[in-house]
C-alpha positions in Angstrom: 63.5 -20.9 -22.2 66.1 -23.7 -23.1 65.4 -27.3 -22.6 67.8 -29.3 -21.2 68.8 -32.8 -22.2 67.9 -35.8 -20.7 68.0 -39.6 -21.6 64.9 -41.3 -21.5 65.9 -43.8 -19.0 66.5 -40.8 -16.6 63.3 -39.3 -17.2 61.8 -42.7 -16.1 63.8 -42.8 -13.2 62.5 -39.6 -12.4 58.7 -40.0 -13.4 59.5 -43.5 -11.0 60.6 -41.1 -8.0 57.9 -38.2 -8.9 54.7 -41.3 -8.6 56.0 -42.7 -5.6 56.1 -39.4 -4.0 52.8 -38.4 -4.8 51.2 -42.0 -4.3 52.9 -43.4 -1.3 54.9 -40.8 0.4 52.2 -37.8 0.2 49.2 -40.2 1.9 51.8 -41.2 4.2 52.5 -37.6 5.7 49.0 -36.6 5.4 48.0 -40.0 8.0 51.2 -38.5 10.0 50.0 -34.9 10.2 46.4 -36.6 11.3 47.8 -38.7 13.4 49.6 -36.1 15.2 47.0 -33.2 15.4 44.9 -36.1 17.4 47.3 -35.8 20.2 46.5 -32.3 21.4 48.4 -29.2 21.7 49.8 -28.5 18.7 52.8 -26.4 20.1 54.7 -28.7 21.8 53.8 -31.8 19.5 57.3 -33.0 17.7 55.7 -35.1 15.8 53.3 -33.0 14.4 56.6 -30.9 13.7 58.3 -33.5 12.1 55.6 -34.2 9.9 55.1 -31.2 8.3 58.7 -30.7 7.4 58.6 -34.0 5.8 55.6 -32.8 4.1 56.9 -29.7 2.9 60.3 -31.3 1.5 58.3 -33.7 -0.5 56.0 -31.0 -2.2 59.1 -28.6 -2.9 60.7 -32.0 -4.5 57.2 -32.6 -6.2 57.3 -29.2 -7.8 61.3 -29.7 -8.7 60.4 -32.9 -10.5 57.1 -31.6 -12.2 59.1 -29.3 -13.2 62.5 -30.4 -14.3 60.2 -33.2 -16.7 58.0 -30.6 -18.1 61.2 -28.9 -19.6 63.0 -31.6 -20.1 63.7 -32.8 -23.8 63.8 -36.2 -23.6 66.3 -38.2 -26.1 66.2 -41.7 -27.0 70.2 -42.6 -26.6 69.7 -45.9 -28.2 68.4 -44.3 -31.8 71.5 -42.3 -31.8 73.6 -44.1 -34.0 76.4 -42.1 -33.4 78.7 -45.0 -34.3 82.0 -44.4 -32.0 81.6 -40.8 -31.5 81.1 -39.3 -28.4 77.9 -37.4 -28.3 75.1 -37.1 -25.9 74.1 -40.4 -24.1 77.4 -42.1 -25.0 78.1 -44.7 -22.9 82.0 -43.9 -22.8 85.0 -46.8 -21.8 88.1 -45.0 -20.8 91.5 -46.4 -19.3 92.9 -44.1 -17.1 96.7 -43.9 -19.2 98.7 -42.7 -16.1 97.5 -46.1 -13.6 96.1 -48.2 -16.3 92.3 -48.0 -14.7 89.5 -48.8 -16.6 86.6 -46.6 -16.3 82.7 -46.4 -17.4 80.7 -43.1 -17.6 77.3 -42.2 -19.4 77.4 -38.8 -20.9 73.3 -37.5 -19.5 71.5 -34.4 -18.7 72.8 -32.3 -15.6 69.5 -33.1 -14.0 70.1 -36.8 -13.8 73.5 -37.1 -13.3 74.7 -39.1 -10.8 78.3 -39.9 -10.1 77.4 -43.2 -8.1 75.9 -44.8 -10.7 78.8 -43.3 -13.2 76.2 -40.8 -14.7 78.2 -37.9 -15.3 76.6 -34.2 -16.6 77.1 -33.6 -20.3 78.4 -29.5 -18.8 81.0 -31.7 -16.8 85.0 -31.0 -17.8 85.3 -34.3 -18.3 82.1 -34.8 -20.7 83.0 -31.7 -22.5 86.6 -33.3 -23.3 84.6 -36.4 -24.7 82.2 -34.6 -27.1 83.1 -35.2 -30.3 85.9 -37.6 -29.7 86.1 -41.1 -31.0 87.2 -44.6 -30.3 90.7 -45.0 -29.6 91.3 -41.4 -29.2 93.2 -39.8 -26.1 92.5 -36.6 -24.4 93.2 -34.8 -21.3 90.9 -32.4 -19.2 91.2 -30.8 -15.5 90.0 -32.5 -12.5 89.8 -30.6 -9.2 93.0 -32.7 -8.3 94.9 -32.2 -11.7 95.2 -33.0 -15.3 94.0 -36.5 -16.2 95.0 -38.6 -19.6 92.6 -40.8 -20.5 92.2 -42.9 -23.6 88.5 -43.7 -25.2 88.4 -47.5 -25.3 85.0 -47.7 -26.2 81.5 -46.2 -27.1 78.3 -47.4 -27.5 74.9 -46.5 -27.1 71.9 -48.2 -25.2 
């Protein structure tokens, strides 16, 4: 069994989201599901319903986290020293060279990437044109809406 990457900021975030679930969102459902078995009739009681899918998403998401961290090899970025190669963890400053945007990604683990917040999977195409580039270099790679130039502005690691 392989272990996949993952920065050890995203492994907090994710030890975060796995200890509130079990500590405030599991005793939550449970006083839900009690509540609602003290109304009755347990066949026509929506909440009741309602409460144990909530209760069973959170498990299956409790056994996805507990899982995805027990695999998980976790990587300092910040000990790195990659100097201004892209590698893992890179924190990558691109201009887009075809409308002169400016652009920051972190190269992390599939499991915590995150568009949104600019996180993008190292098995990305765009991630996989960065590895092993460097500062100043320009590449292209295929986006779903067509080839894109970018030039590598900066890198760092934190």
């Amino acid at each position: 069994m392989s272990r996949a990457p993952m920065t050890k900021a995203g492994s907090e975030r994710l030890r975060a989201e796995l200890e509130r679930l079990k500590s405030v969102e599991r005793p939550r459902i449970i006083a839900a599901i009690a509540e609602a078995r003290a109304h009755g009739d347990l066949k026509e009681n929506a909440e009741y319903h309602a409460a144990r899918e909530q209760q069973s998403f959170v498990e299956g998401r409790i056994g996805e986290l507990e899982g995805t961290l027990s695999t998980a090899e976790v990587i300092d970025v910040s000990r790195l020293g990659a100097g201004s190669k892209v590698v893992f963890g890179a924190t990558v400053d691109l201009e887009d060279e075809d409308s002169g945007e400016p652009v920051t990604y972190q190269i992390v683990g599939d499991l915590e990437a995150d568009i949104k917040q600019r996180l993008i999977a190292v098995s990305s195409p765009i991630a996989r044109a960065l590895i092993g580039k460097s500062e100043g270099d320009s590449f292209e790679f295929t986006a779903p809406n067509g080839v894109k130039h970018y030039e590598i502005t900066g890198v760092r690691y934190e």
